[in-house]
TORLUMNU-977241 format. One record per residue (C-alpha): residue in one letter; x, y, z. Coordinates in nm, 3 decimals. Example, Ala and Ser with C-alpha at 12.3 -4.5 7.8 and 13.67 -1.06 7.14 Angstrom:
# residues 2
<site aa="A" c1="1.230" c2="-0.450" c3="0.780"/>
<site aa="S" c1="1.367" c2="-0.106" c3="0.714"/>
//
This chain:
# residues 81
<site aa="X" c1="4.867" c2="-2.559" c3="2.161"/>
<site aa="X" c1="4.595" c2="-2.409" c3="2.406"/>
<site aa="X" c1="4.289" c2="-2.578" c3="2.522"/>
<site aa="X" c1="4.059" c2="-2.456" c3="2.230"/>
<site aa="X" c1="4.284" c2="-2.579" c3="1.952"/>
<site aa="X" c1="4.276" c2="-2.882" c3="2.128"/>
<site aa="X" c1="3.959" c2="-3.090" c3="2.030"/>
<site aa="X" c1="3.823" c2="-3.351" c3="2.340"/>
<site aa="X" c1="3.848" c2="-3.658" c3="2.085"/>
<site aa="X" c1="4.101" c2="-3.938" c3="2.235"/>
<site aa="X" c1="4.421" c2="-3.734" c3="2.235"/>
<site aa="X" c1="4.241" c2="-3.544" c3="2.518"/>
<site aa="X" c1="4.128" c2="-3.840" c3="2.685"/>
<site aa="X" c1="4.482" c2="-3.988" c3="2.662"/>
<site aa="X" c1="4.620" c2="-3.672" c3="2.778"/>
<site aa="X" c1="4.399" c2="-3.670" c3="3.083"/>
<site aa="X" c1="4.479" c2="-4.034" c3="3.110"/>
<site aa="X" c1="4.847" c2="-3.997" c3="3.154"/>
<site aa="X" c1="4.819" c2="-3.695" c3="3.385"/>
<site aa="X" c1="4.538" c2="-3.906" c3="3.632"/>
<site aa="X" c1="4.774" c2="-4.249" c3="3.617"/>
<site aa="X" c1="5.138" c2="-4.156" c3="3.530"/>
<site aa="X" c1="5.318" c2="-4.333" c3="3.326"/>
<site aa="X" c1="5.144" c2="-4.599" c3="3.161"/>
<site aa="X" c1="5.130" c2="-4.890" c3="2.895"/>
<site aa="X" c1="5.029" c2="-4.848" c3="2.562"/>
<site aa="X" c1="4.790" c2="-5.100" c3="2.642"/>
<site aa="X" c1="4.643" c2="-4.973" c3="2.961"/>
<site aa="X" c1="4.482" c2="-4.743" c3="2.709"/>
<site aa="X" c1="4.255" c2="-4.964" c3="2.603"/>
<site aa="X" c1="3.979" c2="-4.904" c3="2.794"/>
<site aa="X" c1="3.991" c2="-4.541" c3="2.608"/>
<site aa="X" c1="3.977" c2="-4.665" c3="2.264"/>
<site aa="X" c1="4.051" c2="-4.851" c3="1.978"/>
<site aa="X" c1="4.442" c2="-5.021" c3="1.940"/>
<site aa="X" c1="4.427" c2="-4.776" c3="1.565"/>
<site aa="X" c1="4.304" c2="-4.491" c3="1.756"/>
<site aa="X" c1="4.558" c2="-4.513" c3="2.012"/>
<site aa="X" c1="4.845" c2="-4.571" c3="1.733"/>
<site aa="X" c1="4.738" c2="-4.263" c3="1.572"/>
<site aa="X" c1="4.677" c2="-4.069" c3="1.859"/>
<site aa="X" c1="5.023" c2="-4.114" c3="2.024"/>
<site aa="X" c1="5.206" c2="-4.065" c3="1.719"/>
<site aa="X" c1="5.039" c2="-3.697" c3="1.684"/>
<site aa="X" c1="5.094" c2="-3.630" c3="2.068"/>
<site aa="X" c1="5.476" c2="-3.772" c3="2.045"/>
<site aa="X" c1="5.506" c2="-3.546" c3="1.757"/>
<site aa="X" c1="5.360" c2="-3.203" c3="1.876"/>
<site aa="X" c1="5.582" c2="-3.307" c3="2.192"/>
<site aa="X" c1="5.281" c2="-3.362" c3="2.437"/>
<site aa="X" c1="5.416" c2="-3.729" c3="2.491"/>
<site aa="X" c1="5.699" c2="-3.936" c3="2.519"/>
<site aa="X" c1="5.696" c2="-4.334" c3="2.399"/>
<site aa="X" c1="5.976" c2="-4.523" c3="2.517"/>
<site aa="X" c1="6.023" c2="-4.931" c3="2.399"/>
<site aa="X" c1="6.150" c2="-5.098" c3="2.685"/>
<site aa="X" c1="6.173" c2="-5.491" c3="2.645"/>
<site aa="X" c1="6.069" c2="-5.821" c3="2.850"/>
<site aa="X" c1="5.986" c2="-6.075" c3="2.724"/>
<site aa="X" c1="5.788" c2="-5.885" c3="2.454"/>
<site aa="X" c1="5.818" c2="-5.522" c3="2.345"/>
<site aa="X" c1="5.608" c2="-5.300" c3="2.570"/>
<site aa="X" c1="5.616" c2="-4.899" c3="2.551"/>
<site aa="X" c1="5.558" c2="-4.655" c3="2.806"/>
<site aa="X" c1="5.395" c2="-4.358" c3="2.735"/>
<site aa="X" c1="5.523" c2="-4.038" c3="2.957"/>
<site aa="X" c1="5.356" c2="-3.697" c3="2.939"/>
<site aa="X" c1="5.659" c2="-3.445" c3="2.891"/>
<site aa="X" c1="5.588" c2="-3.067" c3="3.097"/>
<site aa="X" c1="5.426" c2="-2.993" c3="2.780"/>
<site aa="X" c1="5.184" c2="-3.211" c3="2.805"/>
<site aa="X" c1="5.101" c2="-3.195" c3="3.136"/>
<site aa="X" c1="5.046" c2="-2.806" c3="3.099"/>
<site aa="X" c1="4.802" c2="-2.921" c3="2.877"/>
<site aa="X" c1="4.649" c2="-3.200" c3="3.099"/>
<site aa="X" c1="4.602" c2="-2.950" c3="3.340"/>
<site aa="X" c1="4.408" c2="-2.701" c3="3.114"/>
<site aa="X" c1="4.211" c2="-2.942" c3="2.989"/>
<site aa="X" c1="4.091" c2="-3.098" c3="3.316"/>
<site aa="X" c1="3.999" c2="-2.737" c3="3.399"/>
<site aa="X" c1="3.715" c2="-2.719" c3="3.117"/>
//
């Protein structure tokens, strides 16, 4: 996917997210958008392989969200525009 398929909605802005701050919670994504918006968000990104989720558990189930070279390609052509 290049830059101009890629519409700055909050896939973008999770995108740029990840590559600023590294592997993060899902819920340090907050501050981005809307819990539904982020579901639906990652799930397209995990699936178009720009992302990768991975459950770890503590006391509760947390997941990590990791941008994969894909996605940071991407990251990196977006922060360019």
């Amino acid at each position: 996917m290049l830059k101009d398929d890629f519409s700055f909605d909050a896939k973008s802005k999770i995108i740029l997210y990840l590559l600023e701050n590294g592997e993060s919670k899902k819920t340090d994504l907050l501050g981005i958008t809307t819990m539904h918006t982020i579901e639906k968000s990652l799930r397209e990104l995990e699936s178009n392989g720009y992302i990768k989720v991975d459950e770890i558990f503590h006391s509760r189930r947390t997941y990590i969200i990791i941008l994969t070279q894909k996605g940071k390609a991407l990251a990196i052509q977006l922060r360019k525009v």
